[in-house]
C-alpha positions in Angstrom: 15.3 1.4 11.7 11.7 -0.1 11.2 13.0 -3.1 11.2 13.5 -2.9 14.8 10.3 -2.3 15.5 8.8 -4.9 13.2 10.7 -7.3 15.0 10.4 -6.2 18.8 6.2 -6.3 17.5 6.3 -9.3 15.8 7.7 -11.1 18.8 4.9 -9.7 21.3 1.9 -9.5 18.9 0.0 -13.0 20.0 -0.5 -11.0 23.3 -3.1 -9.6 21.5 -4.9 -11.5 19.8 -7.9 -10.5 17.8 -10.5 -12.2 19.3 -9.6 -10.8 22.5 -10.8 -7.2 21.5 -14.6 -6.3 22.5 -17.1 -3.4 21.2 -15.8 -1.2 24.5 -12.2 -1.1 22.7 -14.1 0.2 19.7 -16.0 2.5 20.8 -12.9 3.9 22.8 -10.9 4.1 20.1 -13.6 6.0 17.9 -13.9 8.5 20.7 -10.4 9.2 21.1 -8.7 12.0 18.8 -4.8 10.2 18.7 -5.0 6.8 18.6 -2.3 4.3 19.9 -1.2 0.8 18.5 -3.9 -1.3 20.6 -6.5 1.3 19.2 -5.4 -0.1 16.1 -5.7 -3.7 16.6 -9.4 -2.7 17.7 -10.4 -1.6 14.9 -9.3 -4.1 12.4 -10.4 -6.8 15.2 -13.9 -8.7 14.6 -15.4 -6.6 17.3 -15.1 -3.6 15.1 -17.3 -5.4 12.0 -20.7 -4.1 13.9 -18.8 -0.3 14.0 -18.1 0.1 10.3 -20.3 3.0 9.5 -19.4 4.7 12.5 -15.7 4.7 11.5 -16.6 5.3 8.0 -18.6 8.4 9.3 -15.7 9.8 11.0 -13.1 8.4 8.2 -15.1 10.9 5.8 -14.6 13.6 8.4 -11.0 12.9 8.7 -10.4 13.2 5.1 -12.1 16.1 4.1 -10.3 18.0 7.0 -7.0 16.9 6.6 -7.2 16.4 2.5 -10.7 18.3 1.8 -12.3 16.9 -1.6 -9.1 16.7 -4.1 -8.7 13.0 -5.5 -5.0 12.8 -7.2 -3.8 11.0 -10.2 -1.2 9.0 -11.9 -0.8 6.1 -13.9 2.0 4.3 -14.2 4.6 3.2 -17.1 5.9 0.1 -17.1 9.6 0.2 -18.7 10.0 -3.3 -18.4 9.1 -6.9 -17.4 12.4 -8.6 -17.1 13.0 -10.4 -13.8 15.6 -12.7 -11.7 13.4 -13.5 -8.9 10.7 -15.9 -8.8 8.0 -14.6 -6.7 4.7 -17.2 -7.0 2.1 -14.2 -7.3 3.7 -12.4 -10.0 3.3 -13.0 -13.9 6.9 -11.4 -14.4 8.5 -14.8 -12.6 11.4 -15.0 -14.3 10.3 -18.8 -15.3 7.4 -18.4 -16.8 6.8 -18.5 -20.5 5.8 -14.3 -21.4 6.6 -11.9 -23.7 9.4 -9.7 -22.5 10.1 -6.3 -23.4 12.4 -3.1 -22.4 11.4 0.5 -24.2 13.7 2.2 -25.9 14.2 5.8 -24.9 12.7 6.8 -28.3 9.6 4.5 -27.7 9.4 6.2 -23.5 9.4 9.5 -24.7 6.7 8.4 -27.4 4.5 6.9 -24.2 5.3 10.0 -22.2 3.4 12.1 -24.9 0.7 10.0 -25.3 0.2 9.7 -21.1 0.6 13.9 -21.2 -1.7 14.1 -24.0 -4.7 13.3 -21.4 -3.5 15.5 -19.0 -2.3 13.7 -16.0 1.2 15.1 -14.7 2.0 12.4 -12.1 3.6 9.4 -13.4 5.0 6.3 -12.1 7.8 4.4 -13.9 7.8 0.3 -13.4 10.6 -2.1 -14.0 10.8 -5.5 -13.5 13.3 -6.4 -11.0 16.3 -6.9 -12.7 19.6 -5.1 -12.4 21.4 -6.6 -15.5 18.2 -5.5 -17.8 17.0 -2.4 -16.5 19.6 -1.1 -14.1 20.0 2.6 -12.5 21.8 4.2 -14.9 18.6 3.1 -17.6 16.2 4.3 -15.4 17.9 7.9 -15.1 17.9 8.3 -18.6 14.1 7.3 -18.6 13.8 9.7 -16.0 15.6 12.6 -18.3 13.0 11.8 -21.1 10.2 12.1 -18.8 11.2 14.9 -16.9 10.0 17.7 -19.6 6.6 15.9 -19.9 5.4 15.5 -16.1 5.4 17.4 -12.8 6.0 15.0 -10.7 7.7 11.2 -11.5 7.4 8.3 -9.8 9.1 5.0 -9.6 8.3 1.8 -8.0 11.8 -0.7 -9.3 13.9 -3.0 -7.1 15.4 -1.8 -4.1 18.3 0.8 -4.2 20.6 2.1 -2.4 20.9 5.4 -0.6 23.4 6.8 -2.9 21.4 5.6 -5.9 18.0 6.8 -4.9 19.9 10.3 -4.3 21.0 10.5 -8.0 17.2 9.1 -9.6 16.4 12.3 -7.2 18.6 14.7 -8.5 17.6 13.5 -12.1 13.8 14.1 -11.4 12.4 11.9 -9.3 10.5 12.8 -6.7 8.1 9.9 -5.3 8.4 6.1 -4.7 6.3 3.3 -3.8 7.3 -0.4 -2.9 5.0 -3.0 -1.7 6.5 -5.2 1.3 4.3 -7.9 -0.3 4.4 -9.4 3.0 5.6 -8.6 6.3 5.4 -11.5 7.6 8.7 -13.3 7.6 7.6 -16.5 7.1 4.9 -16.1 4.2 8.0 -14.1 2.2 9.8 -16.7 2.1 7.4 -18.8 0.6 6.4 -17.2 -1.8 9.8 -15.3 -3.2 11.2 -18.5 -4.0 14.9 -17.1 -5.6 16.7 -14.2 -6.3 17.3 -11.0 -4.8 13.5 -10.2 -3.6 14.3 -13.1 -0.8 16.3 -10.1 1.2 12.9 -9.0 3.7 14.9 -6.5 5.4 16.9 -5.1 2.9 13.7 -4.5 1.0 12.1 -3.5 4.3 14.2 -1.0 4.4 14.0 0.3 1.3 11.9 3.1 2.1 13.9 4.7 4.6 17.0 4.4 2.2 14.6 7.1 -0.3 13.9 9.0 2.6 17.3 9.3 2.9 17.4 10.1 -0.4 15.7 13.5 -1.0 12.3 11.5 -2.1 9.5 13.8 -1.3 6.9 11.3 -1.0 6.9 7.5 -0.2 3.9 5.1 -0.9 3.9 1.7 0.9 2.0 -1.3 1.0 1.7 -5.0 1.9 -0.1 -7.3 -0.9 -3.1 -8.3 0.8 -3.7 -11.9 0.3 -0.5 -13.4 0.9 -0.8 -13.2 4.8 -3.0 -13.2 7.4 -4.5 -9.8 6.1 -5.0 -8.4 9.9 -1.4 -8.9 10.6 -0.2 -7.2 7.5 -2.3 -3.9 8.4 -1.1 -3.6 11.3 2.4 -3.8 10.2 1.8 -1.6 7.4 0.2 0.9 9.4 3.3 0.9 11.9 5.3 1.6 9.0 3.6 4.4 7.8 3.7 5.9 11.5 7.3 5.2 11.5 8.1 7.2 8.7 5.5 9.8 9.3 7.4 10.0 12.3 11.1 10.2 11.6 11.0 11.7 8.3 8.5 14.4 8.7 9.1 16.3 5.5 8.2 13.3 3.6 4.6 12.7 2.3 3.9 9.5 2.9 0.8 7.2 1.6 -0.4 3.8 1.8 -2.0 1.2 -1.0 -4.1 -1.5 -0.3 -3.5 -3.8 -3.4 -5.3 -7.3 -3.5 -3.8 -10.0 -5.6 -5.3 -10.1 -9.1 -5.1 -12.8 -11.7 -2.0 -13.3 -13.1 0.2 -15.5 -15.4 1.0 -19.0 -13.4 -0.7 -21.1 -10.7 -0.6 -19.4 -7.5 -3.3 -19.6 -5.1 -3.3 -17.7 -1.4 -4.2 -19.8 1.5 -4.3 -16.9 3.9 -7.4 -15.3 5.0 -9.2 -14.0 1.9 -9.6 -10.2 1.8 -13.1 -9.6 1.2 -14.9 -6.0 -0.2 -16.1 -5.8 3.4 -12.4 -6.5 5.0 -11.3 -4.0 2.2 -13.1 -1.5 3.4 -12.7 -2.1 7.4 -8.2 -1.8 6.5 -9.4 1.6 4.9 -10.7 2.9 7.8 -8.5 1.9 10.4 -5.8 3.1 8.2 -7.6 6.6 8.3 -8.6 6.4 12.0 -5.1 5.6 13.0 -3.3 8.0 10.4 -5.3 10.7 9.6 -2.8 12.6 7.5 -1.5 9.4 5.8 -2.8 9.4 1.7 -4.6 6.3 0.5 -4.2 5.6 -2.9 -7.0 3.1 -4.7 -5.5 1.8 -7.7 -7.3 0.1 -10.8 -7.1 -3.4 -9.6 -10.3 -2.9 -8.2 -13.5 -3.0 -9.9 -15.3 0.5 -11.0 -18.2 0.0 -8.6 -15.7 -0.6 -5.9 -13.6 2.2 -6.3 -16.9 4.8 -6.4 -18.0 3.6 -3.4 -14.9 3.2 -1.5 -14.1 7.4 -2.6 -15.8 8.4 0.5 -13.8 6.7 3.3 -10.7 8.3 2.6 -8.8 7.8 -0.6 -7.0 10.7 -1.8 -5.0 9.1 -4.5 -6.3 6.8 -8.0 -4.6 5.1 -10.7 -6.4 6.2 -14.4 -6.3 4.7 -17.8 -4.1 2.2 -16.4 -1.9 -0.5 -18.3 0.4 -3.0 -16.6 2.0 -4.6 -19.8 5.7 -3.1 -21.3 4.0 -0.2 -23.7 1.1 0.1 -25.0 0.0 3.9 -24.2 0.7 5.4 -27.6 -0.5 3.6 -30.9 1.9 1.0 -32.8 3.5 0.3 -29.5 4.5 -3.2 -29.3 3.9 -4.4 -25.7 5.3 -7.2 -23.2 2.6 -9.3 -20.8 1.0 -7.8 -17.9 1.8 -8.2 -14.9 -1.6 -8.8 -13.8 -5.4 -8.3 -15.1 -6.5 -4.7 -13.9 -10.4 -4.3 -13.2 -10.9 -0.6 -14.0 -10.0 -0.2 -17.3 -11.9 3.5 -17.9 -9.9 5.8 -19.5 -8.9 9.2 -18.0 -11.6 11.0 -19.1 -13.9 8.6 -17.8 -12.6 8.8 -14.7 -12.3 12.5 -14.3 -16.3 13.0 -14.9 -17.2 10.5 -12.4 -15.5 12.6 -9.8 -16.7 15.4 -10.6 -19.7 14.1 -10.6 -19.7 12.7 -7.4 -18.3 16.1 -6.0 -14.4 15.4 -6.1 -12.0 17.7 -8.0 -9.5 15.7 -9.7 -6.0 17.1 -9.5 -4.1 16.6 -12.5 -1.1 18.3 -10.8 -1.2 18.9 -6.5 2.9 19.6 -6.7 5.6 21.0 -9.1 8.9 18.8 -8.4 11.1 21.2 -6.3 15.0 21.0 -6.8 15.7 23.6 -4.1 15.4 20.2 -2.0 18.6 19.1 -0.1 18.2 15.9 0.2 21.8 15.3 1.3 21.2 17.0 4.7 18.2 14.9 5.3 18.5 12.6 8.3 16.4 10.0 10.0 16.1 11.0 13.6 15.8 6.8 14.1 18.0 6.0 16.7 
C-alpha cells in the first residue's frame, strides 16, 4: 500500500533537505530522460528557481509528446453540502451557519440537461461528506440519472469502500478524484478537527480502494497551503508514481488546488504557495511524470490559467459552480464551498483555447462496460 511508502519516506525525508540541493542537481535532472525521487526534490528545491524556463521548455515538450495539444473538460455538480466533519478550510464545516441543500433526482437530471446543453460530456458529481445525507445508494441513483446525459462521470464524495466503489462503477462511474488535503500527518490533524475525515490512512487509501474498483481514471491532490507546500509535492508526486505504477490500466492525473476564500476564519501558516511556486510544482510534476494529466481547475484566476496552459495541463474545469444547484434556471442553491476565480462560461473558455492553439475535447473517452473491474489487482506487495 502507499501508505507504506509514505511512511518509510516520511521517516528519512530530513536527509534531504531542500537547501541542501545545488544548480548541478538541476541541471542533472533536466538532462536525464527517467527521473528518480532525489531528481524530484531538485527540482522543487530553491536551487531549481534560477532553472524555471528551462523546465518549462522541456515541460512543453513533454506534453505535447505524451498528450499533443488536446485540453479536456468537465465541470462538476455539486449534489450536496451536508457534512459531519469539521475540517477548518472548508465552508461545508458542519458548524458553521450555511444554507444546506440535497437535489432531488428530478432537480439532477434538470442540472444534467442544462450542463449537456453546452456540450461538455465529462462530469464530476460532489457531495459533502456525509453518509447519513447523501450515502452510496443516493449517489447511484444520481449516477443512473446522469448516465444518459454524459460520457464519462465523475465523483469526488467521502471515502468508500472497495465493494462500494465497484457498484458506483458498474452503475456508470468511471473516474474519481480525492484530495489528501494534507499528507502530512501532523497538519491533518489540525486542521480536520472531528468526524470521519480525521482517518489519514483510510482516506490515503482511498484511491487504491477505486483502483480496485474498476475506476478507469483516478485524479489526486494535496491542498496546497495547509503544509509545507514542498513536502506535499513530493508526496503527491510519489503517489501518483505509485499508482501509475501498480495499477497500470488506470489513467491517473494530479490537481494542484490552492486554498480559496471560504465561509469561516481559517488562515494557513504554512509556506504560502505563490504564482511562481505554482508554477515550479507544475513542472516538476511533468518532469518527474511525464504521462501523469494535470488538471487546472477554476480556482485560479483567468490570466493564470492562460498562461499556465503551456507547461503541461491537459485537463480544465469550465462554467464552474461550487454551491448545491444552480446550473439550470429556478434552481434553488446551497452555499459554496468556496469563491472560484474563473467564472467564464463554457463557451468562453472553448474560444480562448482555440485561440491559443488547443483543441478542447468535449469527449476524449466513451465509458466502457466491457471493463472487469473484479479481476483487477494491485500488484503492491
Amino acid at each position: 500500500m502507499f501508505y507504506d511508502v509514505y511512511k518509510a519516506w516520511r521517516e528519512n525525508l530530513s536527509q534531504y533537505p531542500a537547501e541542501a540541493f545545488e544548480a548541478g542537481d538541476v541541471l542533472r535532472a533536466l538532462n536525464r530522460d527517467r527521473l528518480d525521487r532525489l531528481d524530484l526534490l531538485a527540482l522543487l528545491s530553491p536551487a531549481a528557481q534560477p532553472y524555471l524556463e528551462e523546465m518549462a521548455q522541456k515541460a512543453h515538450r513533454l506534453t505535447i509528446q505524451n498528450f499533443g495539444r488536446t485540453i479536456s473538460l468537465f465541470t462538476p455538480l455539486y449534489l450536496a453540502n451536508f457534512c459531519s466533519n469539521r475540517c477548518a478550510y472548508c465552508s461545508f464545516n458542519a458548524q458553521n451557519q450555511i444554507t444546506r441543500r440535497q437535489l432531488s433526482l428530478e432537480e439532477v437530471e434538470q442540472e444534467a440537461r442544462a450542463i449537456a446543453g453546452t456540450g461538455l460530456q465529462h462530469i464530476l458529481l460532489l457531495t459533502g461528506e456525509s453518509r447519513q445525507k447523501s450515502g452510496p445508494e443516493y449517489i447511484e441513483a444520481c449516477v443512473e440519472r446522469l448516465r444518459p446525459h454524459f460520457a464519462s462521470i465523475g465523483i469526488e464524495v467521502y471515502p468508500l469502500e472497495e465493494e462500494e466503489y465497484r457498484r458506483l462503477y458498474e452503475a456508470g462511474v468511471d473516474a474519481f478524484t480525492m484530495f489528501q488535503e494534507a499528507y502530512d500527518e501532523d497538519i491533518y490533524a489540525e486542521v480536520h478537527l472531528a468526524g470521519p475525515k480525521r482517518n489519514h490512512r483510510y482516506r490515503m487509501e482511498g484511491p487504491e480502494r477505486a483502483c480496485r474498483g474498476g475506476i478507469a481514471s483516478v485524479n489526486i491532490g494535496a491542498l496546497l497551503g495547509l503544509g509545507e507546500w514542498r513536502t506535499e509535492s513530493f508526496f503527491t508526486a510519489l503517489h501518483a508514481e505509485y499508482l501509475q505504477k501498480h495499477y497500470p490500466d488506470v489513467e491517473v492525473s494530479i490537481s494542484m488546488p490552492r486554498l480559496r476564500p471560504h465561509v469561516g476564519t481559517f488562515q494557513p501558516v504554512a509556506s504560502p504557495v505563490t504564482d511562481p511556486v505554482l508554477v515550479q510544482i507544475m513542472l516538476a510534476y511533468r518532469l518527474f511524470l511525464p504521462r501523469v494529466g494535470l488538471t487546472l481547475s477554476t480556482r485560479e484566476s483567468p490570466e493564470l490559467r492562460e498562461d499556465l496552459l503551456p507547461l503541461g495541463v491537459t485537463r480544465m474545469s469550465a462554467g464552474s459552480l461550487t454551491s448545491v444547484g444552480g446550473y439550470s434556471e429556478g434552481t434553488e442553491t446551497g452555499s459554496p464551498q468556496f469563491e472560484i476565480a474563473d467564472d467564464r462560461p463554457v463557451d468562453e473558455i472553448v474560444k480562448m483555447l482555440r485561440t491559443k492553439g488547443y483543441q478542447p475535447t468535449f469527449c476524449d473517452w466513451v465509458n466502457m462496460r466491457e471493463r472487469t473491474p473484479a479481476l483487477r489487482q494491485s500488484t503492491a506487495k
